[in-house]
N, CA, C and O atoms as a MOPAC input file, in Angstrom:
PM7 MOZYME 1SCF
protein

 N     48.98200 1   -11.80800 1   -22.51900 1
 C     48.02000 1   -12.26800 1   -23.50700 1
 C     48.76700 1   -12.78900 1   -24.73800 1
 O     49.78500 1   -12.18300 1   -25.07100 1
 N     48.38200 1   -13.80900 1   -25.41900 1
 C     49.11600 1   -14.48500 1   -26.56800 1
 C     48.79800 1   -13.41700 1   -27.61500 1
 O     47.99800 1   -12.50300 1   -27.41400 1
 N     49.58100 1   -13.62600 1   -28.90600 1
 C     49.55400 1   -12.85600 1   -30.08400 1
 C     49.73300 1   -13.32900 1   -30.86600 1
 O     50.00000 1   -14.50400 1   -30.61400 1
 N     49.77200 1   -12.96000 1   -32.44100 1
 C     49.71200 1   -13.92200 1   -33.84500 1
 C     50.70300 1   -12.38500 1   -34.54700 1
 O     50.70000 1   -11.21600 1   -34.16200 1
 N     51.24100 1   -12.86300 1   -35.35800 1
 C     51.62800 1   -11.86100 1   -36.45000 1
 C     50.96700 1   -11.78600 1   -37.19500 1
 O     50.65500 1   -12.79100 1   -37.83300 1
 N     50.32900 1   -10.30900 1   -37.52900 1
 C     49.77000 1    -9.88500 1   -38.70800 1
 C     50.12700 1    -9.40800 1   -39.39000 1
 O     50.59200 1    -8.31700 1   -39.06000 1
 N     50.22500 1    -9.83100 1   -41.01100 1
 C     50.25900 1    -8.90600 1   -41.83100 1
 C     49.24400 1    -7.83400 1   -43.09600 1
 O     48.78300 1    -8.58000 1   -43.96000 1
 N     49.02700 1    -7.00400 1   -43.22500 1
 C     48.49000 1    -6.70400 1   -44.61500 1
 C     49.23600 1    -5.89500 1   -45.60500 1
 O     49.97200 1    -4.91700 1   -45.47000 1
 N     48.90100 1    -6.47200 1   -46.49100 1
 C     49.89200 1    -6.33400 1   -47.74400 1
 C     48.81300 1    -5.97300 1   -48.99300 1
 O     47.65500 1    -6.39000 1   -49.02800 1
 N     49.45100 1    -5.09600 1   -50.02600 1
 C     48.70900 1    -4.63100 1   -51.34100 1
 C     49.71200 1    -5.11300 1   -52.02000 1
 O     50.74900 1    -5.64800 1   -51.62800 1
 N     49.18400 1    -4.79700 1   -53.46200 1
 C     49.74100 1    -4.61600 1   -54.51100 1
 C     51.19800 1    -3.49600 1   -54.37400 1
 O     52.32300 1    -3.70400 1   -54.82900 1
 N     50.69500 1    -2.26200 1   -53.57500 1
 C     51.89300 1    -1.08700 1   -53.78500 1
 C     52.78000 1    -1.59800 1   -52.28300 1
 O     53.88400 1    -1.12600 1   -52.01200 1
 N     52.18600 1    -2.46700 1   -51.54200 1
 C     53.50600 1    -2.70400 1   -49.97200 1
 C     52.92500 1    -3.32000 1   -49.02100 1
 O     51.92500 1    -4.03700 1   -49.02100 1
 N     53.86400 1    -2.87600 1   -47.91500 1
 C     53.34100 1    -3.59000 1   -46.70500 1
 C     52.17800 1    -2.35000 1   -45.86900 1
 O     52.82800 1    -1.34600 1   -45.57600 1
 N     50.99300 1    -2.25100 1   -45.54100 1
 C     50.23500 1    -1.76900 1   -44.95800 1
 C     50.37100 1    -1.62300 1   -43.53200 1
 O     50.44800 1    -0.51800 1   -42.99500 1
 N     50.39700 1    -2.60300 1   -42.97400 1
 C     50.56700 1    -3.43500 1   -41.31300 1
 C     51.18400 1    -5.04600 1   -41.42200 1
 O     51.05200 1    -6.00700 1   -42.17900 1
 N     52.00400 1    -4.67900 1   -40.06900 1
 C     52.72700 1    -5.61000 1   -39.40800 1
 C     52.85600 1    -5.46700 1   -38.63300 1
 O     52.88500 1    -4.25300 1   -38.43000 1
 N     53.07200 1    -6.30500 1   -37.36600 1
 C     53.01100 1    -6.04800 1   -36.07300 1
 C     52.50100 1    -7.35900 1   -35.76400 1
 O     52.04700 1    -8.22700 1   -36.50900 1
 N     52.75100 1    -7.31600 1   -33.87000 1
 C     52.18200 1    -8.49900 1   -33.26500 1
 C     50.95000 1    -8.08000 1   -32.65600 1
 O     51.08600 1    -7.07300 1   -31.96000 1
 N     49.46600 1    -8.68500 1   -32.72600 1
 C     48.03300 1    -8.51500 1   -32.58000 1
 C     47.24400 1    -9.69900 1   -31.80000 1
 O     47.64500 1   -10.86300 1   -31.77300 1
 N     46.19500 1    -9.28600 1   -31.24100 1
 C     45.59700 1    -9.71900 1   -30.21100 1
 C     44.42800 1   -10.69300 1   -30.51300 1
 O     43.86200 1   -11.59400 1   -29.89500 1
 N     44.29100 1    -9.99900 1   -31.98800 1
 C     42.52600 1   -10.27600 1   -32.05600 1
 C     42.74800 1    -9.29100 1   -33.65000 1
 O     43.10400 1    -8.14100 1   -33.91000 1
 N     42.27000 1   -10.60600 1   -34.52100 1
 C     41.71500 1    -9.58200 1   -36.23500 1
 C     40.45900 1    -9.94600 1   -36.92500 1
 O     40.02000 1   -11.03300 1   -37.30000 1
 N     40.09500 1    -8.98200 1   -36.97500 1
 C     38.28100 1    -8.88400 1   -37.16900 1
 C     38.20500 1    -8.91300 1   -38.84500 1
 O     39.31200 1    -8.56200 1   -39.25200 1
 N     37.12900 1    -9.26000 1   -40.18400 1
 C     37.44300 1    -8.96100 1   -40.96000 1
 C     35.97000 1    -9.33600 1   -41.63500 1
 O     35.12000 1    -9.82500 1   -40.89200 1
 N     35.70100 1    -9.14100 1   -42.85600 1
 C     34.03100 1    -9.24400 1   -43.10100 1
 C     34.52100 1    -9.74900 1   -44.72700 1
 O     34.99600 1    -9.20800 1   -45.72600 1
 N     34.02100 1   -11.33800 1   -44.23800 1
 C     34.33300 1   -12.16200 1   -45.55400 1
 C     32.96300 1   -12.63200 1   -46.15600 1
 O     32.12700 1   -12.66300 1   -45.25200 1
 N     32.55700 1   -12.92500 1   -47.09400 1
 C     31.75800 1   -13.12600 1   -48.27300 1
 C     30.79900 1   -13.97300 1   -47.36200 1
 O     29.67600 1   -13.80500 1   -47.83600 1
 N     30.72800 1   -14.74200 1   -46.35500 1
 C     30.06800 1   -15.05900 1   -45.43900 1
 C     29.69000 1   -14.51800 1   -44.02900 1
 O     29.01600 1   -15.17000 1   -43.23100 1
 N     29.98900 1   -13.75900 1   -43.88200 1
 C     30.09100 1   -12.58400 1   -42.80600 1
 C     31.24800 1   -12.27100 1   -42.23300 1
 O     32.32700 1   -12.40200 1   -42.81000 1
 N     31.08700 1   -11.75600 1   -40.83900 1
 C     32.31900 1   -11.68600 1   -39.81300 1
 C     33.13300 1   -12.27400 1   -39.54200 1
 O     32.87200 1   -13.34500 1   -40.08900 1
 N     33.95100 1   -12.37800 1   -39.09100 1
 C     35.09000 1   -13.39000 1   -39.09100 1
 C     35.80600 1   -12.42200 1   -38.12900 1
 O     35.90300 1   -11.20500 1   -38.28000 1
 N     36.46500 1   -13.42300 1   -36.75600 1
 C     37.26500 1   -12.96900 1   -35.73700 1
 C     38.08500 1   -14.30100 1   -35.54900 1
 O     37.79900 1   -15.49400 1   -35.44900 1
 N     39.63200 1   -13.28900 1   -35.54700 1
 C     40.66100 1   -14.72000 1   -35.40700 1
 C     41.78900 1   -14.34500 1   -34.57500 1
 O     42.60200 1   -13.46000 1   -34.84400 1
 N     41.77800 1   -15.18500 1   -33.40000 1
 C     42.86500 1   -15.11000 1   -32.22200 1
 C     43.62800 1   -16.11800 1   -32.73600 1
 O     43.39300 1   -16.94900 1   -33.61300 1
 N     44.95600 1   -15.83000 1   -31.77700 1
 C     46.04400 1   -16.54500 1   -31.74100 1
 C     45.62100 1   -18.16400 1   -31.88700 1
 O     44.42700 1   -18.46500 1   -31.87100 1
 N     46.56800 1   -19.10000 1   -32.01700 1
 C     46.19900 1   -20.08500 1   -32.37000 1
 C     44.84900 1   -20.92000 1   -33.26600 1
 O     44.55800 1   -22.06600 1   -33.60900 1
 N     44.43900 1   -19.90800 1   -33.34200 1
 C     43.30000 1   -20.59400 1   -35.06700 1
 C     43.60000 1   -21.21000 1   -35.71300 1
 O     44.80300 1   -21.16300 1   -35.96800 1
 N     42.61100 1   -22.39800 1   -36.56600 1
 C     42.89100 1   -23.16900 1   -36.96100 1
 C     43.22800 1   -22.94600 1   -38.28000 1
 O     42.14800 1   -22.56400 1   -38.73000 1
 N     44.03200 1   -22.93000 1   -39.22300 1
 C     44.40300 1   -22.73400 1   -40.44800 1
 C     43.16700 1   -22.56100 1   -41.85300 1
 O     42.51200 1   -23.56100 1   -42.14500 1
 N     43.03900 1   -21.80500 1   -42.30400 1
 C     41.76000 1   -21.02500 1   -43.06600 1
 C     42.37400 1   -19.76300 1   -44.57600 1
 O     43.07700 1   -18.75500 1   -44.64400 1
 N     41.80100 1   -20.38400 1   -45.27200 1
 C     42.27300 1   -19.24100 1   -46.24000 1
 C     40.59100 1   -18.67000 1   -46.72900 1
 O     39.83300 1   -19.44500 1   -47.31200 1
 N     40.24500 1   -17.46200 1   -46.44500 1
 C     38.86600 1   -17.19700 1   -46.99100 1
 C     38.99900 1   -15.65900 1   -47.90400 1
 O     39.80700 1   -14.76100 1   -47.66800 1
 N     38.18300 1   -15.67500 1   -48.75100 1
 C     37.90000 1   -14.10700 1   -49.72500 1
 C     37.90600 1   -12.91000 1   -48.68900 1
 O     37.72900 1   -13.21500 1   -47.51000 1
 N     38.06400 1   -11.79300 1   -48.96000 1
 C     37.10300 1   -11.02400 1   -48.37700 1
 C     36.51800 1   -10.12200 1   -49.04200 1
 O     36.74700 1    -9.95700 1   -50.24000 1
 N     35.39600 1    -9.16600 1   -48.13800 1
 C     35.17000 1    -8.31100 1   -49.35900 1
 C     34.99200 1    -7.02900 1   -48.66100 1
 O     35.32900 1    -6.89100 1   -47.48500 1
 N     34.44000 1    -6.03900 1   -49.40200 1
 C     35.02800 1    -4.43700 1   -48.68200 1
 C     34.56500 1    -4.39400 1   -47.56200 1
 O     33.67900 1    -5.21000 1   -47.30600 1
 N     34.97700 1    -3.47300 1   -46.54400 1
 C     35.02100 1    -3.70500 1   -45.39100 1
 C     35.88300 1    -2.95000 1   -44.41400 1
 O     36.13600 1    -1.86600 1   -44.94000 1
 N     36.48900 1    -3.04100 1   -43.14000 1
 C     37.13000 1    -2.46200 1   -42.32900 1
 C     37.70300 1    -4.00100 1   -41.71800 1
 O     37.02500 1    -4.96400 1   -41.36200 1
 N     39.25000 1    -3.84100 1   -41.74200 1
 C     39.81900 1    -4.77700 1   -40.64400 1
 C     40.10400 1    -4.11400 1   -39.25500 1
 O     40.76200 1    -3.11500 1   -38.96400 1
 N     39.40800 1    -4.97700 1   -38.51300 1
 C     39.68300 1    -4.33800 1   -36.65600 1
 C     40.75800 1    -5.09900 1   -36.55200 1
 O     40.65200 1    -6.28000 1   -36.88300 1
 N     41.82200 1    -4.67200 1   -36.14700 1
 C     43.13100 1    -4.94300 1   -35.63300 1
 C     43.04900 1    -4.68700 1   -33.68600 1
 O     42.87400 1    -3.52400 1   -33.32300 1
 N     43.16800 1    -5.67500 1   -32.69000 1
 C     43.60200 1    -5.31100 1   -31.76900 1
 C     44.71000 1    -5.22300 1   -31.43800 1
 O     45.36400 1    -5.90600 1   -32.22600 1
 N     45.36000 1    -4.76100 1   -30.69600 1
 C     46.61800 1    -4.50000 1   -30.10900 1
 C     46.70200 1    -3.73400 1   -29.02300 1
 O     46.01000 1    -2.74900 1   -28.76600 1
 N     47.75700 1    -4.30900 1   -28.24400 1
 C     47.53100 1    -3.39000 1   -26.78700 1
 C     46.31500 1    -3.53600 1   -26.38600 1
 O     46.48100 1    -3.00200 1   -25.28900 1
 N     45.40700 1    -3.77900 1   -26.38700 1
 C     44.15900 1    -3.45900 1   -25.89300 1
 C     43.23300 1    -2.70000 1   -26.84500 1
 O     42.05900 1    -2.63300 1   -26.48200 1
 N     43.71200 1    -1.85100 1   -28.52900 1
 C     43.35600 1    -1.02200 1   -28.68200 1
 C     43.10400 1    -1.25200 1   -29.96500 1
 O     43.83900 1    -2.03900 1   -30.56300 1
 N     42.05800 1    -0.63900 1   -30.62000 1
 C     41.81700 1    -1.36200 1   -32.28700 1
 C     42.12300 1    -0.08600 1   -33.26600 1
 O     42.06000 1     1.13700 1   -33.14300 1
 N     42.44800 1    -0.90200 1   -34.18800 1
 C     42.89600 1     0.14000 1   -35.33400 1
 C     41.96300 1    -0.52700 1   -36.74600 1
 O     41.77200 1    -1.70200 1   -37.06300 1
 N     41.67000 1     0.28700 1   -37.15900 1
 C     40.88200 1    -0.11300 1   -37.80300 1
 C     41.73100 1     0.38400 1   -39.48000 1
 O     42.35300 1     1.44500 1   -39.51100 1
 N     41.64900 1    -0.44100 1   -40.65700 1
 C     41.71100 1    -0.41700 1   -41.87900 1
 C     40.95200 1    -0.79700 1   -42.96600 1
 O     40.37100 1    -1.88100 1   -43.02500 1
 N     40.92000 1     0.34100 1   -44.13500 1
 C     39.52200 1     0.22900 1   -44.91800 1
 C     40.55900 1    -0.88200 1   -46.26700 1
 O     41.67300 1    -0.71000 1   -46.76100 1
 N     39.55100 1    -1.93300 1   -46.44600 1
 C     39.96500 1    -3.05500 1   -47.24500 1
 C     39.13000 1    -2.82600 1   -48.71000 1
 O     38.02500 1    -2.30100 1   -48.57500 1
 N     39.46100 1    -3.09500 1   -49.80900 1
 C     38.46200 1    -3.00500 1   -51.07600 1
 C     38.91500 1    -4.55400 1   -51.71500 1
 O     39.38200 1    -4.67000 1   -52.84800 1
 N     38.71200 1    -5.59100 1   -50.87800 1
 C     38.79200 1    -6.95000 1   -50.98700 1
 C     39.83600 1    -7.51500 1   -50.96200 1
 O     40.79500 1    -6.74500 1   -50.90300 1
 N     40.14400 1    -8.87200 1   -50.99000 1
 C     41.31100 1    -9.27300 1   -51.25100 1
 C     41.34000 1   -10.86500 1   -50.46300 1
 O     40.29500 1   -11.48300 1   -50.67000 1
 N     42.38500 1   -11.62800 1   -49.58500 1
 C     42.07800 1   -12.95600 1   -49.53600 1
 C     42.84700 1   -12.72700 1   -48.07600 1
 O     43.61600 1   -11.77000 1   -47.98800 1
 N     42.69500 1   -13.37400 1   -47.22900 1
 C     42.87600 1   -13.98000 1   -45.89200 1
 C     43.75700 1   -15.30700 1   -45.50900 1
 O     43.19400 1   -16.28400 1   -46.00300 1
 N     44.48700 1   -15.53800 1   -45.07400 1
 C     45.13700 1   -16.55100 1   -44.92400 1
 C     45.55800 1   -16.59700 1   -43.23800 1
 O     46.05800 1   -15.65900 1   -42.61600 1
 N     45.28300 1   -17.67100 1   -42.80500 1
 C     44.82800 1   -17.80400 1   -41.47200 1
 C     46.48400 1   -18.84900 1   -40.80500 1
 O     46.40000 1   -20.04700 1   -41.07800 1
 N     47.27000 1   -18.60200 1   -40.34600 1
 C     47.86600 1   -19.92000 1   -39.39400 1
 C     47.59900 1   -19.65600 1   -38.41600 1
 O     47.07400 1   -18.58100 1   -38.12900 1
 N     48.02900 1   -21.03900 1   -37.17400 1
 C     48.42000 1   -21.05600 1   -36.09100 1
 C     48.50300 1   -19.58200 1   -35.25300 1
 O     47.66200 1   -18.89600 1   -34.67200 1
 N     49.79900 1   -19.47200 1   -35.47000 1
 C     50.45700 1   -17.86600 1   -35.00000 1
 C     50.72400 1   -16.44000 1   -35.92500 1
 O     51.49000 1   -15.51800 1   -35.64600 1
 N     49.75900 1   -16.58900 1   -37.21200 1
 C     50.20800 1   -15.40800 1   -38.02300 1
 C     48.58000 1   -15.57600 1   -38.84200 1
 O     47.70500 1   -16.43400 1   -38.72500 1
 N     48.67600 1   -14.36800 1   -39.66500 1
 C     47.82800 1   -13.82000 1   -40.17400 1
 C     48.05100 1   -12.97700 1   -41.23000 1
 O     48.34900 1   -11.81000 1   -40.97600 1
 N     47.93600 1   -13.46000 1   -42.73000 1
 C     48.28800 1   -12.77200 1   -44.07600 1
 C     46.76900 1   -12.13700 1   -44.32800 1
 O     45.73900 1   -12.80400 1   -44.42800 1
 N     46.85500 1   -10.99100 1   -44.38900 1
 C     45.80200 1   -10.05900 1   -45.57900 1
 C     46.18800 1    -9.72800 1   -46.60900 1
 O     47.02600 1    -8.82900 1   -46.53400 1
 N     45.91000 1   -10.11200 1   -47.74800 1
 C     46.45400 1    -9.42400 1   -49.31700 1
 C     45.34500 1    -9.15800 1   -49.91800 1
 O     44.57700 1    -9.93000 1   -50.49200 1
 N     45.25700 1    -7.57400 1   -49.70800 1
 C     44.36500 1    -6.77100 1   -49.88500 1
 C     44.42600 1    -6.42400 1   -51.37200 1
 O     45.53700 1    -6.58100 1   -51.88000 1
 N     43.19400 1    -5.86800 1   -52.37700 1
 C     43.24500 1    -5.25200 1   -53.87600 1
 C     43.66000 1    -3.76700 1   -53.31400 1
 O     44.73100 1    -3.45900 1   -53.83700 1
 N     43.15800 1    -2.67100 1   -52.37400 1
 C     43.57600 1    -1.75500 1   -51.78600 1
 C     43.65000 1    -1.96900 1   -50.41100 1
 O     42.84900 1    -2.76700 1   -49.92400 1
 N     44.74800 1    -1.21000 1   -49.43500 1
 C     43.99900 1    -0.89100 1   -47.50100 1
 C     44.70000 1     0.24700 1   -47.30800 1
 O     45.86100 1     0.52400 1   -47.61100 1
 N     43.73700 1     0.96500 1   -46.69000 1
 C     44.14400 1     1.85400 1   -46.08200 1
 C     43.97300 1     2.23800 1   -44.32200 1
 O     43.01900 1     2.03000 1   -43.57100 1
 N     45.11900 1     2.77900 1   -44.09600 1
 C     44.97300 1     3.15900 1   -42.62700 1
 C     43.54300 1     4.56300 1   -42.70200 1
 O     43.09200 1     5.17600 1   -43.67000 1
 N     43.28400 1     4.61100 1   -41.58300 1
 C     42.31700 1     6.15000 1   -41.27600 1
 C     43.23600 1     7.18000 1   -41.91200 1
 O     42.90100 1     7.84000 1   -42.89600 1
 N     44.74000 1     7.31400 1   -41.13100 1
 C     45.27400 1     8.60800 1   -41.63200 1
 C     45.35900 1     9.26800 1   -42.87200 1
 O     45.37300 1    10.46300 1   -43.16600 1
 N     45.44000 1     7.74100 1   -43.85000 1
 C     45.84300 1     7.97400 1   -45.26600 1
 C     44.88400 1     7.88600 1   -46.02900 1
 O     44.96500 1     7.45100 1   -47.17700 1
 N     43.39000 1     8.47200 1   -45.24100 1
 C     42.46600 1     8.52100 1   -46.10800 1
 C     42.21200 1     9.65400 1   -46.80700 1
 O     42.66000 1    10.53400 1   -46.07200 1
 N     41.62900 1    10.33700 1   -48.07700 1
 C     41.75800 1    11.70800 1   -47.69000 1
 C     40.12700 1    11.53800 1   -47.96900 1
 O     39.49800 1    10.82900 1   -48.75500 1
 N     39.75300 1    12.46100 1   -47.02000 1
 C     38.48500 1    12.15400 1   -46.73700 1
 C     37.66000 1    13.33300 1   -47.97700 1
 O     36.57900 1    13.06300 1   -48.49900 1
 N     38.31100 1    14.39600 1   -48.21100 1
 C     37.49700 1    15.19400 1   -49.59800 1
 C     37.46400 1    13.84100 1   -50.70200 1
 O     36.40900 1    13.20600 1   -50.67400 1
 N     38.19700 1    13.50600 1   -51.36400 1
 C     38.02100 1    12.42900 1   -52.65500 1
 C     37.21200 1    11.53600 1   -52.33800 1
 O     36.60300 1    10.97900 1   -53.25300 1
 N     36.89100 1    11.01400 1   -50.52600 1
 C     36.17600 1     9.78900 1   -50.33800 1
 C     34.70800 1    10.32600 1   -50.59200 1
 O     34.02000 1     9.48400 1   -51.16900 1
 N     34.31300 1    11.03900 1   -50.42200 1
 C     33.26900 1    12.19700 1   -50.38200 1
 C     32.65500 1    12.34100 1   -51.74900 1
 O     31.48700 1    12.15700 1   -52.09500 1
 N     33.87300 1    12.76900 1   -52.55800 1
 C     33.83400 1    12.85700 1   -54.11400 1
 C     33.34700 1    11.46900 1   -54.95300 1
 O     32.65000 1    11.38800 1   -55.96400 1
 N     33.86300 1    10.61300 1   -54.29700 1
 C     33.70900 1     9.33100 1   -55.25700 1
 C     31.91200 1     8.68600 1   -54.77900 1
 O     30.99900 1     8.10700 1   -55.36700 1
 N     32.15800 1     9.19300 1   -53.45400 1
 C     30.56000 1     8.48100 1   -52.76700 1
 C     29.59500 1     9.56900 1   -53.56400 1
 O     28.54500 1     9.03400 1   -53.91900 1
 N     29.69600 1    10.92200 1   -53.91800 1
 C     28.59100 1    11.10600 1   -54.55200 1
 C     28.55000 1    10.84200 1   -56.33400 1
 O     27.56900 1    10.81700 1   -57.07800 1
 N     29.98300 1    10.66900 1   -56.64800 1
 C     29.73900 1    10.28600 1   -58.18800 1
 C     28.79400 1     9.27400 1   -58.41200 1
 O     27.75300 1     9.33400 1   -59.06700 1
 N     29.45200 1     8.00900 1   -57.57000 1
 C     28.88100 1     6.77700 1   -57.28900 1
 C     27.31400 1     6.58400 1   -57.21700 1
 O     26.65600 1     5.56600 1   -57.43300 1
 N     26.92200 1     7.79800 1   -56.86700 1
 C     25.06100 1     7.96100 1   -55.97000 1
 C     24.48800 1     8.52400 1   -56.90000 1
 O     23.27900 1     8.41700 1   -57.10800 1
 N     25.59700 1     9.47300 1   -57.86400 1
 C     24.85800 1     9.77500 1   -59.45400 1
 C     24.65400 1     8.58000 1   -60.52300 1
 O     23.58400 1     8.45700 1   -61.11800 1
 N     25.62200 1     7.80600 1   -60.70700 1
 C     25.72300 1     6.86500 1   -61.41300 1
 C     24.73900 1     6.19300 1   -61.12900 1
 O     23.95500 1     6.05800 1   -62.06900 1
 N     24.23600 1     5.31600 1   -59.43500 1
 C     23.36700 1     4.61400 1   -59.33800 1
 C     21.84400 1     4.91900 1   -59.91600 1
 O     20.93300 1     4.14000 1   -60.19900 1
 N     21.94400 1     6.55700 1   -59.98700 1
 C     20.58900 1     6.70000 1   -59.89700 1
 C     20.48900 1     6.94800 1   -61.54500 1
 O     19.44400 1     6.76500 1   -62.16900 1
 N     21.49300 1     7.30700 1   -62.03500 1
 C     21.55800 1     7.75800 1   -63.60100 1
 C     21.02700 1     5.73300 1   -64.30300 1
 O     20.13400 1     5.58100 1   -65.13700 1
 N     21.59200 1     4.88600 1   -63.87600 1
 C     21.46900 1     3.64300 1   -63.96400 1
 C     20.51000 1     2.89200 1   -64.89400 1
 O     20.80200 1     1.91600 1   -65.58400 1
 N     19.52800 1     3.39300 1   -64.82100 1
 C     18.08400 1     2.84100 1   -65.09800 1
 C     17.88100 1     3.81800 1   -66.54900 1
 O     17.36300 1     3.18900 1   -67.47200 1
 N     18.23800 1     5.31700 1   -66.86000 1
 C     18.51700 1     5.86700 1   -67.62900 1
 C     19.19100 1     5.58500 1   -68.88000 1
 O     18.80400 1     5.69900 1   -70.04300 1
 N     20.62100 1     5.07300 1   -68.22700 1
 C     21.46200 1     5.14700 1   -69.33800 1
 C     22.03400 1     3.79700 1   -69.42600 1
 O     21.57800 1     2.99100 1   -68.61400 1
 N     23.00000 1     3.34700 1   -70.29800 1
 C     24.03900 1     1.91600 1   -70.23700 1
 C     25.20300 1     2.04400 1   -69.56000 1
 O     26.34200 1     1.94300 1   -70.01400 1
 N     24.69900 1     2.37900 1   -67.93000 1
 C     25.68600 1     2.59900 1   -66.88300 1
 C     25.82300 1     0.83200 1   -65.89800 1
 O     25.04000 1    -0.01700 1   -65.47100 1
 N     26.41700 1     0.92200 1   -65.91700 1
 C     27.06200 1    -0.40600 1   -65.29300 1
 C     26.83700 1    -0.58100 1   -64.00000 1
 O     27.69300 1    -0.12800 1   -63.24000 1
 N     25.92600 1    -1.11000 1   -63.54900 1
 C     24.88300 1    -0.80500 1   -62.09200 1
 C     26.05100 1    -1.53300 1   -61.02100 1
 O     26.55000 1    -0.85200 1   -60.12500 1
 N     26.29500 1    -2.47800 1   -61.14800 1
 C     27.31700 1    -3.49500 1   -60.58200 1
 C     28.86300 1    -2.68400 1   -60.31500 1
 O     29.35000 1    -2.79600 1   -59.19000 1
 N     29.44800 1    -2.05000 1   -61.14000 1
 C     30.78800 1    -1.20900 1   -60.81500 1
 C     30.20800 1    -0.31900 1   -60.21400 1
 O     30.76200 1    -0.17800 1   -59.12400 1
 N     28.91400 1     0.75500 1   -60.40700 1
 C     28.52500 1     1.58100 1   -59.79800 1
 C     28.40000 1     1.81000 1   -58.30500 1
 O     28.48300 1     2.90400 1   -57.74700 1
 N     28.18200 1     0.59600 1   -57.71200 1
 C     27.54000 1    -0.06200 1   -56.48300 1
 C     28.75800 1    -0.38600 1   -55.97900 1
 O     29.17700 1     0.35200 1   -55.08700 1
 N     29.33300 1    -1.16400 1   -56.26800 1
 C     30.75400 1    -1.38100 1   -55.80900 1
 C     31.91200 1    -0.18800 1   -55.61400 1
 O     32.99700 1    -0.45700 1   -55.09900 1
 N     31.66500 1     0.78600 1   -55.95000 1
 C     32.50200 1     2.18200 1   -55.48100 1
 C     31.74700 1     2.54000 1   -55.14200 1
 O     31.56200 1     3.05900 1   -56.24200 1
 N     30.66000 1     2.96800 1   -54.40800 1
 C     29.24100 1     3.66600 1   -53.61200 1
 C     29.60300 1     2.34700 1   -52.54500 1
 O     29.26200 1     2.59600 1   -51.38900 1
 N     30.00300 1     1.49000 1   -52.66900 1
 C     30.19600 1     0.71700 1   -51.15300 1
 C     31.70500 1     0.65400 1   -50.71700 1
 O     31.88600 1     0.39100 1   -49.52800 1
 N     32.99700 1     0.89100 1   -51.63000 1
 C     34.07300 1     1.56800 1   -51.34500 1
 C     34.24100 1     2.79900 1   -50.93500 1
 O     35.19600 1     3.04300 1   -50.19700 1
 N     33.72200 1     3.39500 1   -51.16400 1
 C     33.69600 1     5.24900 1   -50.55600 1
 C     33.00900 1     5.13200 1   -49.29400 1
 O     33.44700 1     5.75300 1   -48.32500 1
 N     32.10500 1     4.49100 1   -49.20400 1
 C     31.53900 1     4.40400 1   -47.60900 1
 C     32.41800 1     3.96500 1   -46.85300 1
 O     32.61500 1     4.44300 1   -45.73600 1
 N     33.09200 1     2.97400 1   -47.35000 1
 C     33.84600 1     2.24800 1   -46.24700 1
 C     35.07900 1     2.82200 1   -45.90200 1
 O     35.73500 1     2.65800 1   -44.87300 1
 N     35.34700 1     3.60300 1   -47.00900 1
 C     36.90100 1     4.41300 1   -46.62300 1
 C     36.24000 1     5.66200 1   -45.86600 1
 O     37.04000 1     5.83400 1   -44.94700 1
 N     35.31700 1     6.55700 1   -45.73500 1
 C     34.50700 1     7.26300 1   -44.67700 1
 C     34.16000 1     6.81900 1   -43.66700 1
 O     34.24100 1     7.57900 1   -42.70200 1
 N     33.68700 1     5.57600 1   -43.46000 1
 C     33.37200 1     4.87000 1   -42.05300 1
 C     34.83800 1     4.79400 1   -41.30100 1
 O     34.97700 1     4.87200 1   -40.08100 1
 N     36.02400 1     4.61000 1   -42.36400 1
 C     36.96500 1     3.98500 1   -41.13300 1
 C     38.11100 1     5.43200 1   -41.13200 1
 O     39.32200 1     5.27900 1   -40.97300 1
 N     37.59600 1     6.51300 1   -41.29500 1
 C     38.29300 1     7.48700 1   -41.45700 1
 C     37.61000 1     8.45600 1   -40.51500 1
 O     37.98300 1     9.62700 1   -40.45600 1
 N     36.63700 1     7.99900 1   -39.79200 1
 C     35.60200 1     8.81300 1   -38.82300 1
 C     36.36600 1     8.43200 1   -37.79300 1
 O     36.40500 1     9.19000 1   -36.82500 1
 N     37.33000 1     6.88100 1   -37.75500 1
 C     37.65100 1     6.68600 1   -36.64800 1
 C     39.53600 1     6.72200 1   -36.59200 1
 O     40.23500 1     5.83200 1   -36.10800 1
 N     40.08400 1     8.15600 1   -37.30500 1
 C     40.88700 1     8.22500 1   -37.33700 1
 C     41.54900 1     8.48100 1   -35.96500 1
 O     41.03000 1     9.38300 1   -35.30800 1
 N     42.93500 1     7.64100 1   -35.25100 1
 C     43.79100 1     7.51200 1   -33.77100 1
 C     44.24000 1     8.58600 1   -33.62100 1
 O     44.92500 1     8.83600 1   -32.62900 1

């Protein structure tokens, strides 16, 4: 089966590298799936889980946005955060999803910032969703 190099990259390093089958990713327009030879594409993304295949087998990483860059035979992610499942710790993800669910609801109350609020109440989910499916 053909392959592309992937990378994802933060601010603090390299996340993943490796050669991949198939990378899944959920950009500001929806889904997005990109095999080997694709046509060249740079798109946003936004929080989310990247499905990584390999071997046959997906690995999944929790993204808190960042930009996509598409060639031929490779594949740049430069993520604002990513994390693997392992390196999630799932008590703090827990912690932040219910601060987040206070804030939303405190919202209407006080001069709480509904928009940052919402945006970490949809980061904490997503680092829990992809930490359920720790390898």
């Amino acid at each position: 089966m053909k392959t592309m190099q992937t990378n994802v990259v933060t601010p603090d390093g390299s996340v993943f590298s490796g050669e991949t089958e198939m990378v899944s990713v959920k950009t500001q327009e929806g889904e997005l799936g990109i095999l080997p030879r694709h046509l060249p594409l740079v798109t946003p993304l936004t929080i989310g889980a990247i499905r990584i295949k390999k071997d046959s087998k997906v690995q999944l990483i929790a993204v808190s946005g960042g930009f996509m860059e598409v060639r031929p035979d490779e594949v740049n992610i430069l993520a604002e955060s990513a994390e693997l499942p392992s390196n999630i710790d799932i008590t703090r993800a827990r912690a932040a999803k219910e601060r987040a669910e206070r804030r939303l609801a405190e919202a209407r109350k006080e001069n709480v910032d509904f928009k940052r609020a919402e945006l970490a109440l949809k980061r904490a989910i997503n680092r829990l969703e992809v930490s359920e499916n720790r390898m």
